[in-house]
N, C-alpha and C positions, 0 to 999 in steps of 0.2 A: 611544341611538344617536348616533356620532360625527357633527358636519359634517364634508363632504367635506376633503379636505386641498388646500393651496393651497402648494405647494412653495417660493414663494418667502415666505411667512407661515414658512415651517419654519426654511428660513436666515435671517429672519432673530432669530429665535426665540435664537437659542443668541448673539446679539447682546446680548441682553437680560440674559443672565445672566451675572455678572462672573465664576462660576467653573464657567462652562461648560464650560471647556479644563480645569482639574481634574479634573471629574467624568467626561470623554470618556476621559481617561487611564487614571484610576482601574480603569473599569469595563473599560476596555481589556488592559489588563496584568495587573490581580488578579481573573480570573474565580475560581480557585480559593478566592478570599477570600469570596465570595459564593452561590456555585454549590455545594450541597450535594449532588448526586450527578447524574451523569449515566450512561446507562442504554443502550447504543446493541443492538439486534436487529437481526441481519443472516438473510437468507431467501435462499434463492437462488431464481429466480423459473424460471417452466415456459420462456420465451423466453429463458433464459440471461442475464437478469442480474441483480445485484444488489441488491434492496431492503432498505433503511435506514430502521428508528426509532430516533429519538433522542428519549429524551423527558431533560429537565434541571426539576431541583427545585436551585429557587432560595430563597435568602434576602437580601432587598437592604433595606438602610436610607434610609428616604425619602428621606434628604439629599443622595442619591445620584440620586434621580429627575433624570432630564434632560427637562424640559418641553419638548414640542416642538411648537412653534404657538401662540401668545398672541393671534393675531387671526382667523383662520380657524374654528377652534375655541375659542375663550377660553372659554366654558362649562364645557367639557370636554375640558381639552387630553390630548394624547398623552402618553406616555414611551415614550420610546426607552432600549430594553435589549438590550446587546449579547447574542445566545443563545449563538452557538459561531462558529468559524472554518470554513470551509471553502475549497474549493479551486479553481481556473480551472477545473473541469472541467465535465462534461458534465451534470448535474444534472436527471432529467427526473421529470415529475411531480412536482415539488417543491410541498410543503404544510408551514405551518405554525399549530399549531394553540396556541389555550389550555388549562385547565383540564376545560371545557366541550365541548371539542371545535369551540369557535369557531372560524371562521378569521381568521389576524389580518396585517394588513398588514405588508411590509416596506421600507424605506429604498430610495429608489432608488439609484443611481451617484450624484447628484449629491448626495443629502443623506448617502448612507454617508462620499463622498469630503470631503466638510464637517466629519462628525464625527471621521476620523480627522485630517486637517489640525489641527484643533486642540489634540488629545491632543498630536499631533507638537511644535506649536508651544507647548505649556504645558511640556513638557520642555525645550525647547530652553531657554525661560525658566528653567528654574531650577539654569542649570548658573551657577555662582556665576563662573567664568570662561570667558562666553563668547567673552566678546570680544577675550579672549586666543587663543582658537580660531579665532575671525572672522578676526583678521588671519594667522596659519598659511592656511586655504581660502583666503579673498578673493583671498593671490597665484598659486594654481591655477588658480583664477577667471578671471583677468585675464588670464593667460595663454592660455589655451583660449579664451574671448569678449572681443574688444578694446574691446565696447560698454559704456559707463556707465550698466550698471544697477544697481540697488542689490542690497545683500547680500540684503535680506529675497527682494526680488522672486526671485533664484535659488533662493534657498534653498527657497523656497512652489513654486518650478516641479519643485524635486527631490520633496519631496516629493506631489505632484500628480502626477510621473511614475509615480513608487514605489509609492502608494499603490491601493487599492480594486480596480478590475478589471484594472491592467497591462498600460494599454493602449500595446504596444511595437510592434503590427505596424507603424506608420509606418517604421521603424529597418528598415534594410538592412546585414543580416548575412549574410556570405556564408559564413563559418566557421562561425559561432552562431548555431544561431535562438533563436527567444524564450523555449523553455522555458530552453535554457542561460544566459540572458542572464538569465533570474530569478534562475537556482538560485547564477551566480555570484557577484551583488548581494548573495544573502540568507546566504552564506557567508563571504562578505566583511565583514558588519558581523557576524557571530560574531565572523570573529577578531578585527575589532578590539576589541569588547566583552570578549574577552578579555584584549586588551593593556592593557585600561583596570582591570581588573578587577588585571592584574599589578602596577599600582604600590605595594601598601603588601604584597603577600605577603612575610613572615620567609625571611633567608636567599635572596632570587634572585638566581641566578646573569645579573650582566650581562653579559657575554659571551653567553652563549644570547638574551637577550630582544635584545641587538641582533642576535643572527644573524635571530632570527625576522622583527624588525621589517627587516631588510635584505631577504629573502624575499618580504617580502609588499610591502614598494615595487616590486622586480622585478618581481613580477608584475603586479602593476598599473598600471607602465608598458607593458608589455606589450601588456597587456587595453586602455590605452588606444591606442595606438599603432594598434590593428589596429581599431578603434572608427572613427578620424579617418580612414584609409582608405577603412573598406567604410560608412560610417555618411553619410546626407545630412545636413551641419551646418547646413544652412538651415531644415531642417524645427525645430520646435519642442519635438517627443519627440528629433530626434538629438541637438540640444544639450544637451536637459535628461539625456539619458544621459553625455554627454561631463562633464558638471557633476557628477555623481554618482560618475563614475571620480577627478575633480579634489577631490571632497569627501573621500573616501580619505585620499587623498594627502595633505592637508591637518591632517587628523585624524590619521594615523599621526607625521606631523613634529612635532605640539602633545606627543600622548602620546609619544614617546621624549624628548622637552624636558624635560616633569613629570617621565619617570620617572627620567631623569638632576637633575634638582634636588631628586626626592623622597629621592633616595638619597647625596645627597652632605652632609649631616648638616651645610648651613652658614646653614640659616634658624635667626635669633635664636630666633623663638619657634616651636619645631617643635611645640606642643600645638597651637597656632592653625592653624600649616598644616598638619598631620595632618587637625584639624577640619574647613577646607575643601578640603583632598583627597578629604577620604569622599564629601561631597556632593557636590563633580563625580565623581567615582566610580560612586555611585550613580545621580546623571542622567544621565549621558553613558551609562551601561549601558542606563539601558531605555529612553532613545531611541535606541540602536542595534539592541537588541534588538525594540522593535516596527517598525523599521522592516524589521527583518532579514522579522518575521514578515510583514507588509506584500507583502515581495516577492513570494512567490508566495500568497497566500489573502487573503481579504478578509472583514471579520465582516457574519455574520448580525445585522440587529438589529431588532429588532420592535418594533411601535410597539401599543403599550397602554393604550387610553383609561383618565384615572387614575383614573376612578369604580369600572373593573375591577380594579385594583392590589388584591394584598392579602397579607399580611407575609410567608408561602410563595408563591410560585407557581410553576406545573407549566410547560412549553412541549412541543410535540412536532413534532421535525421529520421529515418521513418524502418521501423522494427514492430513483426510483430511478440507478444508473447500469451502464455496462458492466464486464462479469469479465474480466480477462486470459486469453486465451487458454493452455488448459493443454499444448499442444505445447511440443518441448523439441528443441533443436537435440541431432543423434544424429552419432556417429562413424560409417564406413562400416560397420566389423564388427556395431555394434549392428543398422543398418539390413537388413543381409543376414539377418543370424540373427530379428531382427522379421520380413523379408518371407518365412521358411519355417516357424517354428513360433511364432509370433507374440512379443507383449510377456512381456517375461525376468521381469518386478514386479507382482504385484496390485493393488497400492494408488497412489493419487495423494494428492500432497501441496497443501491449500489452505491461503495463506497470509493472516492477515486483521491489520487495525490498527487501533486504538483510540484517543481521547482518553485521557490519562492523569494530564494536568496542570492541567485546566481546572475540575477539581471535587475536593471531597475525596476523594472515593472515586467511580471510575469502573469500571464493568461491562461486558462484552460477551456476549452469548446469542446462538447459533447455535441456529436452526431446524433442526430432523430433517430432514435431504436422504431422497427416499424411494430406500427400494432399497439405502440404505446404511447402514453402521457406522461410527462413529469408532475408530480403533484406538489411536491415542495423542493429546496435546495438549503442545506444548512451547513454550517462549518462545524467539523468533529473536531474539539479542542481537547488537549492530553492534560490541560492546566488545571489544578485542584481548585475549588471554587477557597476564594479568601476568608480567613475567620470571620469578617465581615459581610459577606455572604453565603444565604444558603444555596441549598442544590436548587432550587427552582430559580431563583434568581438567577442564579452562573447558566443555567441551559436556556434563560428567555434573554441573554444578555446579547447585543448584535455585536458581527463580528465588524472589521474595517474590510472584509470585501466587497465588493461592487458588483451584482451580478446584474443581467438583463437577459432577453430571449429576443432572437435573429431570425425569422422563420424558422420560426421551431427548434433551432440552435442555442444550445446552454453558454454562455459567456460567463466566464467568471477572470474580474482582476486584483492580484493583491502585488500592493511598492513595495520595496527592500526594504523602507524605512520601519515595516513591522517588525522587523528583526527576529521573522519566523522562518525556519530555513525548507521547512516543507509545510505544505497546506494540503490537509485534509479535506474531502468536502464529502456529504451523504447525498444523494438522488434518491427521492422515494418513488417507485418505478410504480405506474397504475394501467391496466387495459385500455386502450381508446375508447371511446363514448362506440362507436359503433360493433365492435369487437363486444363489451357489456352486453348492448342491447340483444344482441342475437343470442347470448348466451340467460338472457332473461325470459326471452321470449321460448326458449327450448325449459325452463324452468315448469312457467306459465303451463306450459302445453301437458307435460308430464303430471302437473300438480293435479290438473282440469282430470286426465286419465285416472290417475290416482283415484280424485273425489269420487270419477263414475264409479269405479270399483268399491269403493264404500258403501256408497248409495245405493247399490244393485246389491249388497244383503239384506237392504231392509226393504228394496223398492216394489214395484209393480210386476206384471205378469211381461210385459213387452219389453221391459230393461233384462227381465232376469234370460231371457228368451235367446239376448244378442249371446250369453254365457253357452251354447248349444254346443254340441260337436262338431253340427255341421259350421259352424262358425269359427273352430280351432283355429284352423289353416288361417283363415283371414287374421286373428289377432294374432301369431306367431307370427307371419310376415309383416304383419306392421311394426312390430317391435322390432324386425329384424333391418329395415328401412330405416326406423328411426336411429340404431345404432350404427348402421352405412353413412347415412348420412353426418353424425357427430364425427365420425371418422375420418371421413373426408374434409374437413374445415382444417388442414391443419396451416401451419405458418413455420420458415423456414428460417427465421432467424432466433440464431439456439438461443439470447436472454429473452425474446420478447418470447419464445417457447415456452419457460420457464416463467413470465408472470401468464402466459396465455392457460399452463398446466396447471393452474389454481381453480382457471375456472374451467376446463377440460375433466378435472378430476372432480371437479362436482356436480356438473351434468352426468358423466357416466356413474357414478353414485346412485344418481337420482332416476337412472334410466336403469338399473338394476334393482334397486329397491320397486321401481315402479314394475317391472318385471315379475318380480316374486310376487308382487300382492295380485296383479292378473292371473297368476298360475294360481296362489292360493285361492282365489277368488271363484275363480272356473272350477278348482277342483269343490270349493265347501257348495256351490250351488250345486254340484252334481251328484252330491250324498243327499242331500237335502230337497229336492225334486228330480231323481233320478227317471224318471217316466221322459224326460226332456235330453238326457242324455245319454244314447244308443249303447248298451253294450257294460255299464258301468256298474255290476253288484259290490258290496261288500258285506259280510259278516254285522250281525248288530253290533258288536263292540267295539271293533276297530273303527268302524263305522261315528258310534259317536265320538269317539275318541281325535279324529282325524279332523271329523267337525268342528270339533272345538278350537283343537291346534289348528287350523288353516284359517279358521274367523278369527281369531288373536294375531295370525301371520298378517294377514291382511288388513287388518285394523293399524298394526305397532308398524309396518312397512307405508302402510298408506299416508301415516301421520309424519312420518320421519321423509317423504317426499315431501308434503307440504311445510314443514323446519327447513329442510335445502332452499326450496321457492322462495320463502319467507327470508334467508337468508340472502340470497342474491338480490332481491327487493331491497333490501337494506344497503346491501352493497352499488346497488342502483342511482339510489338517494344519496349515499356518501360521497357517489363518484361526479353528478351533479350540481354539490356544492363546490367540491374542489374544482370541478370545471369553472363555475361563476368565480371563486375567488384568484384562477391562474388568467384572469385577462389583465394582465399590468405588462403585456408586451413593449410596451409603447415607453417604458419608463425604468429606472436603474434605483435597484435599494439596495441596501445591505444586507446581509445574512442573519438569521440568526444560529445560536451556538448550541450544539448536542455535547456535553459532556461525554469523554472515551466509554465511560460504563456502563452507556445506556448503547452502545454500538458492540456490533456483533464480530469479531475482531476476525470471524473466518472469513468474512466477506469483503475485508477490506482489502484492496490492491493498492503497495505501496509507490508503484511506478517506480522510475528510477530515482536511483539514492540523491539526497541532495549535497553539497555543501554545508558541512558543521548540523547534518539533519540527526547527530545522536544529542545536541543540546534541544532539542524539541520538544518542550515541554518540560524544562528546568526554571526555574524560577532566577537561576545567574547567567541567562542566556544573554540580556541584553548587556551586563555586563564584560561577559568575556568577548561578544562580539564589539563590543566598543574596543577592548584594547587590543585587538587584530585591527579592525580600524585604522587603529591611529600608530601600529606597524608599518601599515603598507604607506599613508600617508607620509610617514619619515622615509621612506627605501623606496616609494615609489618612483 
């Protein structure tokens, strides 16, 4: 059993060790280096929403251990290991467990925001020209703050703004709130980890790289501009935001300097400055890159007394949070033709996302939704299809995932070697074949009542007869049965509620329209052989008048049941084939690919953030992850 922990014994623990800032890096950056599979189970829960295990099989080399506590615990001190990334969001029930099913502590804000500070600042250290970059920022700096502080002291406020939980609500934005104000920060040092990544590519066109770098100063005067406006510069987070637009700024004017001196072919010894181009290449990349990751997610890290440490180990994090709501803004024509014979589609589309980069090979399993069937599985790709291809091509094109079905269980796996850092995937959500039929069979029945009600204005003497008074009471309560009864059918798991309410809402449709047309139907026979129905004069005029409008009611109502019928019939037949085409249990293929714009973006749940998951869908992704890469490969 640990002693208690003593938070300030933790900071200063990592004091102690001279390659603290290393090892924070290290573990920071290269989870995939370490992390042998990660495993993530998503459930949809009876209260509508989403629960999450994650469980990760690690393998970490003790050298790597970050000891955390040398006086609190000196016996038996911690390690701190980073698990996985996650997101600002809403995170409830959160558990973390070991091997054991122990529960195991995690980092607060203050020792999480400690350990990434140093990773930060071990990078910044090993850009072999920093201080060439120093002076590029510092005049940003100076500009924006007229106070004589020093570079470092700014520098540790950016990062401490950036970093761990994003604490931006001080900053008054009246254009942007916070989420934007993350999401622009953490796309911002993409591009520029991309422009850094541009200086030794074969053949670049300069002319493009300065339009790009002219673009991206634009806008970031811009972005600052309307910052110093709506932003309080007194406050401590507005400055350190104002400092982080100037740090840009700063860094883009270094990298167009290098990449104009890398390319004008007048350094004596261009093997030497090749040499140290890489290495700022390589450091200036992944500390752009984590800080990019920084901006919106903050890492999980667990602390692991080291007695427990051992060459494998398991973790399992298991959180629940909320599902997007699956309504879909409708055009008016949709909405009319919905509010008369209900929804045109049987199936809903769930969209779900994955770690993909943070372990060798990452998994995702869906839990059996009850009441339902999967009819397909595709991967939703962000990637524009290539001049060489069109859109049909790009959306029939198979992805490298590997999916299969477990009893009833959705398996999907994709390797690190895609150099996709989050994976998408769609589920097109369908009613179970038995759920269908009953809702067919209620169709059937009503459509059958409907026709009699038809057929009894033109019919015979003994059809028209069952239309009587004394016979009211009997057809009121059967309609009122039949509505008890719909009623009663329901199911308690809120998405399979939600594909179940497709065809819910079009039986009761269909049990309303069929309603009106017995009532209009009973009332036009009662004008029209009234000697049969006790008690019922009216006026000649109203009289024909009444006639007319309730055989129109019952004619246009009667028809519009049998369009519902006929509609679930169809949908009967569709659900049939997909049934015959989803028997490949037994066997594992590949996906195919839905283009982002054919996906409904409110539906999609991005699960927790991933590692380098704002290069997702860049076209220089494999790029800048190769020279992070081959960062850690040198510092490893």
């Amino acid at each position: 059993m640990c002693a208690m922990r003593n938070i300030d014994d933790q900071l200063r623990a990592g004091k102690d060790d001279p390659d603290f800032g290393h090892k924070c890096a290290m573990l920071l950056l290269g989870m995939h280096r370490w992390t042998n599979q990660q495993n993530t189970n998503v459930t949809f829960t009876d209260t509508g929403n989403l629960a999450y295990q994650i469980s990760i099989r690690s393998t970490l080399d003790p050298t790597k251990y970050i000891l955390w506590g040398k006086n609190g615990n000196a016996n038996n001190p911690y390690v701190a290991i980073p698990v996985c990334y996650l997101d600002n969001g809403n995170h409830t029930n959160r558990s973390l467990t070991d091997r054991d099913g122990q529960e195991l502590p995690a980092t607060t804000y203050a020792e999480t925001s400690f350990i990434t500070k140093q990773a930060l600042w071990y990078l910044w250290n090993q850009i072999p020209s920093r201080e060439e970059i120093q002076y590029f920022v510092e005049g940003y700096f100076n500009k924006i703050d007229s106070s004589m502080v020093q570079f470092s002291k700014r520098l540790n406020n950016i990062f401490r703004n950036i970093s761990s939980d994003n604490r931006k609500d001080h900053v008054s934005l009246r254009e942007l709130d916070q989420h934007n104000e993350q999401h622009w920060q953490s796309a911002r040092l993409a591009d520029l980890a991309n422009l850094v990544t541009r200086n030794f590519v074969k053949n670049e066109d300069q002319q493009s790289f300065d339009e790009e770098c002219t673009s991206f100063r634009l806008e970031c005067m811009e972005h600052l501009h309307k910052l110093i406006n709506s932003s309080d510069n007194n406050s401590a987070s507005g400055n350190a935001t104002l400092l982080t637009c100037a740090l840009f700024l700063g860094l883009l004017d270094w990298i167009r300097s290098s990449h104009h001196e890398n390319n004008s072919g007048a350094e004596a010894d261009p093997t030497s400055r090749h040499a140290i181009g890489d290495e700022n290449m390589q450091a200036l990349t992944s500390l752009l890159l984590l800080l990019s990751n920084l901006c919106k997610q903050y890492p999980l890290i667990a602390l692991v007394p080291r007695s427990d440490t051992q060459p494998k180990m398991l973790f399992t994090l298991r959180f629940d949070t909320t599902y997007p709501s699956l309504t879909n803004p409708q055009t008016w024509p949709q909405r009319i033709s919905e509010a008369i014979i209900g929804p045109t589609h049987l199936s809903d589309t769930v969209n779900l996302g994955f770690q993909s980069y943070a372990a060798r090979a990452s998994h995702i399993e869906v839990t059996p939704i009850e009441h339902t069937d999967v009819e397909s599985v595709k991967e939703i790709t962000k990637e524009p299809p290539s001049k060489s291809e069109n859109i049909d091509k790009a959306s029939n094109k198979k992805s490298d995932i590997k999916m299969h079905f477990i009893a009833g269980r959705i398996h999907c796996v994709r390797y690190f070697s895609s150099h996709q850092p989050i994976t998408y995937i769609q589920l097109k959500i369908i009613p179970d074949q038995q759920t269908l039929q009953y809702s067919l069979l209620w169709s059937l029945l009503l459509a059958i009542l409907s026709a009699f009600n038809l057929s009894s204005l033109f019919g015979y003497y003994p059809m028209i007869s069952i239309f009587t008074g004394d016979n009211l009471i009997a057809g009121l309560s059967m309609i009122f049965t039949l509505w008890l009864a719909k009623t009663l059918s329901g199911i308690n798991n809120s998405l399979s509620d939600h594909v179940r309410q497709k065809l819910d809402d079009t039986i009761s449709k269909s049990l309303i329209f069929y309603s009106i047309s017995y009532a209009s139907a009973f009332l036009n026979l009662g004008i029209r052989f009234p000697g049969d129905h006790e008690g019922l004069t009216l006026p000649q005029l109203p009289a024909s008048i009444i006639k007319y409008a309730t055989l129109a009611i019952t004619i246009l109502t009667g028809l519009v049941t049998l369009i519902i019928s006929a509609k679930v019939c169809l949908w009967s037949r569709h659900r049939r084939k997909a049934n015959d085409q989803g028997e490949i249990n037994n066997k594992t293929y590949p996906l195919d690919r839905v283009p982002k714009s054919e996906c409904k973006e409110s539906n999609t749940d991005t699960l927790e953030e991933a590692p380098f998951s704002v290069l997702s869908g860049r076209k220089e992704r494999e790029r800048v992850l190769k020279i992070v890469n081959e960062f850690l490969e040198n510092h490893w």
